[in-house]
N, CA and C of each residue as an Amber inpcrd file, in Angstrom:
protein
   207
   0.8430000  -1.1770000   0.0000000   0.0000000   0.0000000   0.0000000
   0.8920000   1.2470000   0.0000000   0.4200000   2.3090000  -0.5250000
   1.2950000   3.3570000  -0.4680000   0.9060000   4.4200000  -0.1140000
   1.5640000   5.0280000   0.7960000   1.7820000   6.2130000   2.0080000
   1.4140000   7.8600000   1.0090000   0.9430000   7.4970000   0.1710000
   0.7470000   9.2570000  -0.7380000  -0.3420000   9.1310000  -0.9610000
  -1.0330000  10.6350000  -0.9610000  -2.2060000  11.1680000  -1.3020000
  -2.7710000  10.5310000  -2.5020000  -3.7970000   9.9500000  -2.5970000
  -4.5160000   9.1170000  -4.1450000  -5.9370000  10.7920000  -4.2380000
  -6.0090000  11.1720000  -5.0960000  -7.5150000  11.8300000  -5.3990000
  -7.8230000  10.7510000  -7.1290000  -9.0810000  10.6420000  -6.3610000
 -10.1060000   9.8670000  -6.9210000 -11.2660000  10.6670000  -7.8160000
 -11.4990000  10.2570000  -8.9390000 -12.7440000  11.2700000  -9.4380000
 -13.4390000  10.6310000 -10.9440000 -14.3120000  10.7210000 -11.1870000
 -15.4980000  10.3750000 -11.9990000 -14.7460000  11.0120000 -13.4000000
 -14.6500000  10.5910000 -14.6000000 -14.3140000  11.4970000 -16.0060000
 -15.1100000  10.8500000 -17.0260000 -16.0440000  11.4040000 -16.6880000
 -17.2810000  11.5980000 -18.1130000 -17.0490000  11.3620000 -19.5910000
 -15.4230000  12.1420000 -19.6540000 -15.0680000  12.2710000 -21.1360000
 -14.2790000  10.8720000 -21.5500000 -13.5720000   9.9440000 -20.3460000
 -13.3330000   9.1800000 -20.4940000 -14.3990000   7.5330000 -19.8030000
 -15.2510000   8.2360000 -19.7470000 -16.3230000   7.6650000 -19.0050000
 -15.5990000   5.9610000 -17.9640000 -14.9050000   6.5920000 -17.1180000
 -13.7600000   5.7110000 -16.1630000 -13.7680000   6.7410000 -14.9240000
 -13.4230000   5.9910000 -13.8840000 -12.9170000   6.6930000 -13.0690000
 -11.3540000   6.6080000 -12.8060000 -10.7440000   7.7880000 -12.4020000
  -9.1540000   8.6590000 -12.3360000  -9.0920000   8.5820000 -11.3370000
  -7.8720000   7.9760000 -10.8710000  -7.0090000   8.1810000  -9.3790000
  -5.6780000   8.9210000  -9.8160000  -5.0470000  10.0690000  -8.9920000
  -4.4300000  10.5150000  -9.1760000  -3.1950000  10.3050000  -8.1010000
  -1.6510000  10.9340000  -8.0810000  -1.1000000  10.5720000  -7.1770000
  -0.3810000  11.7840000  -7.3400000  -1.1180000  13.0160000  -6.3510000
  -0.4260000  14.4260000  -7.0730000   1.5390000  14.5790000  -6.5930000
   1.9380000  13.7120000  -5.3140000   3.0990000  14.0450000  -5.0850000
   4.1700000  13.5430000  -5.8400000   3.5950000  12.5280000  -6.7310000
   4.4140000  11.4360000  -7.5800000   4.3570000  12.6950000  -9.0370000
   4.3660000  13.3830000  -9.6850000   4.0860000  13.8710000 -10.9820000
   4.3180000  13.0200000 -12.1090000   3.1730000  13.0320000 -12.6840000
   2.3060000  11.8840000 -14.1370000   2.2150000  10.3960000 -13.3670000
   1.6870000  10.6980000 -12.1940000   1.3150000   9.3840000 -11.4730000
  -0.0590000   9.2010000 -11.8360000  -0.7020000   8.7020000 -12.4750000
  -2.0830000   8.1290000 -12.6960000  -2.5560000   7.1620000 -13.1370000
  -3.7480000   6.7100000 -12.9060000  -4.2250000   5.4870000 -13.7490000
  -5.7410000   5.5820000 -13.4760000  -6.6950000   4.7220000 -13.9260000
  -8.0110000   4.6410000 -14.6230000  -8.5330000   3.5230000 -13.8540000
  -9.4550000   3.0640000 -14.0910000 -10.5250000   2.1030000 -13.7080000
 -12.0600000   1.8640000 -13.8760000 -12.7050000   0.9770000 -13.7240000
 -14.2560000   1.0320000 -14.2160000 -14.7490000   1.3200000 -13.1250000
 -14.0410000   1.1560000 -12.2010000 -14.8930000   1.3500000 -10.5880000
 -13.7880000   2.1150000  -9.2460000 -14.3020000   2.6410000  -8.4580000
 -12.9220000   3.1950000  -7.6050000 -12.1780000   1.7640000  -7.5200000
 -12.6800000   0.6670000  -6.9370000 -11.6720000  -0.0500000  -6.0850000
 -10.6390000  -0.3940000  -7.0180000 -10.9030000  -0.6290000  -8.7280000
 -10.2310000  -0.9770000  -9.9670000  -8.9200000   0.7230000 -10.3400000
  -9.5760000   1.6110000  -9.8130000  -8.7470000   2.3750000 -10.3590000
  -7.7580000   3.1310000  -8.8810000  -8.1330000   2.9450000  -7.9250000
  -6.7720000   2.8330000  -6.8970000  -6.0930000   1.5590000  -7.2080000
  -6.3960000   0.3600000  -7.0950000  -5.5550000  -0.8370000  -7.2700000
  -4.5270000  -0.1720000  -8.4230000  -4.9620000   0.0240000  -9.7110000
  -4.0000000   0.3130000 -10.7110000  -3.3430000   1.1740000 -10.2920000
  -3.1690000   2.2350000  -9.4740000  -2.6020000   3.4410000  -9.3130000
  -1.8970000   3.2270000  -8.7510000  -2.1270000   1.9100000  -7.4330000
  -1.1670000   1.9570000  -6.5730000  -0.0010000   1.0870000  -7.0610000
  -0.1640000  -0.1320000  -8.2330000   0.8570000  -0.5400000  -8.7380000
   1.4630000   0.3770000  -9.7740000   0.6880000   1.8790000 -10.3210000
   1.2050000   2.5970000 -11.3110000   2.6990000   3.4440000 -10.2180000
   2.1900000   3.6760000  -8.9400000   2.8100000   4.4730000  -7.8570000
   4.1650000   3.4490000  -7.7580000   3.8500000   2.1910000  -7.1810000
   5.1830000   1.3850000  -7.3180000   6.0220000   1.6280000  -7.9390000
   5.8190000   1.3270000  -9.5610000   6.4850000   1.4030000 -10.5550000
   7.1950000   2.8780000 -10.7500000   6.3100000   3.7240000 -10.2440000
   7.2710000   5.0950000 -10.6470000   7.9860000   5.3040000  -9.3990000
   7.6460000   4.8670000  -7.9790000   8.7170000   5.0960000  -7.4050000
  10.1680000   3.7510000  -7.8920000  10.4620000   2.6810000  -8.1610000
  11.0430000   2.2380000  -8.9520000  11.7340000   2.4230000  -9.8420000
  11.3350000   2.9100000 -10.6000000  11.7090000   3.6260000 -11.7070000
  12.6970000   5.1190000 -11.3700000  12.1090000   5.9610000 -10.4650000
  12.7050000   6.7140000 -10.0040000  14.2580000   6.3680000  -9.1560000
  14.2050000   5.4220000  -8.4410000  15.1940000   5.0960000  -7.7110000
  16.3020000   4.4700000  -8.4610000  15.7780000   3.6260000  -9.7960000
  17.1740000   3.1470000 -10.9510000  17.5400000   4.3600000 -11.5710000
  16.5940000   5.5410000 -11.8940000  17.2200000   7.0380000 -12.4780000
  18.0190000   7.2340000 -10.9930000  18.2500000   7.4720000 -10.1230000
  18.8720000   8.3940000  -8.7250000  17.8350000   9.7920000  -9.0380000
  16.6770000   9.4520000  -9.2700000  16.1540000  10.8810000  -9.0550000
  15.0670000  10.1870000  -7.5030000  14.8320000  11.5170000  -6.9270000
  14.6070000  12.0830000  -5.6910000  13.0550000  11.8020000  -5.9880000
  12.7790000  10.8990000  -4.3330000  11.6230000  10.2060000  -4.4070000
  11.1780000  11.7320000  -3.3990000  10.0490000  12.1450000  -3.3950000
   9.3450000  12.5020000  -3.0010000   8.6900000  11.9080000  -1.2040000
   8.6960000  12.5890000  -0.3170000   8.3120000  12.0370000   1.0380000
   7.1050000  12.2870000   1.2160000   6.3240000  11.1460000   1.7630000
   4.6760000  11.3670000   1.5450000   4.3590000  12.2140000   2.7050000
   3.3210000  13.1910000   2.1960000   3.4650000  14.3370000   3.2310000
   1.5910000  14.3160000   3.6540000   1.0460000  13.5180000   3.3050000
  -0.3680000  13.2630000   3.8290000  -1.5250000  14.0280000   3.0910000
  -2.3600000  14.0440000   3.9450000  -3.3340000  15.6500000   3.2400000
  -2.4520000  16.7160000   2.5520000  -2.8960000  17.0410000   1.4970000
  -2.5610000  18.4660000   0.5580000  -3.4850000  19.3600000   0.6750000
  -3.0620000  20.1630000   0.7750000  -3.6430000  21.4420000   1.2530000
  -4.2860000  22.3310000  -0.1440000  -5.1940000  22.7480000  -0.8940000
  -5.2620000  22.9730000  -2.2200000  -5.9720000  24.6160000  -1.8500000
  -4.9150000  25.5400000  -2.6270000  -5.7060000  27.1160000  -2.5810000
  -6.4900000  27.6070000  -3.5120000
């Protein structure tokens, strides 16, 4: 399971629902139903922290609630 903010939301235009992973940037993935589109996200989240760590680029520390102005 992973320790970062997921936002979840309905997209009409892609008629799926979007989980997002705003601290990860181009962390996302899709699904027909929430529980289908966190599952994907959270193995999409794996993979980019992964991925990040064979680049040596700088993982991001999960910082909980985001605060949005």
């Amino acid at each position: 399971m992973i320790k970062y903010e997921v936002i979840l939301y309905w997209s009409a235009e892609d008629d799926l629902f979007i989980a997002e992973v705003p601290e990860l940037p181009g962390c996302m993935a899709d699904g027909a139903d929430y529980q289908e589109a966190l599952a994907n996200v959270e193995q999409v989240a794996k993979e980019w922290i992964e991925t990040a760590r064979e680049l040596g680029r700088k993982i991001p520390v999960p910082k909980g609630k985001l605060v949005y102005a």
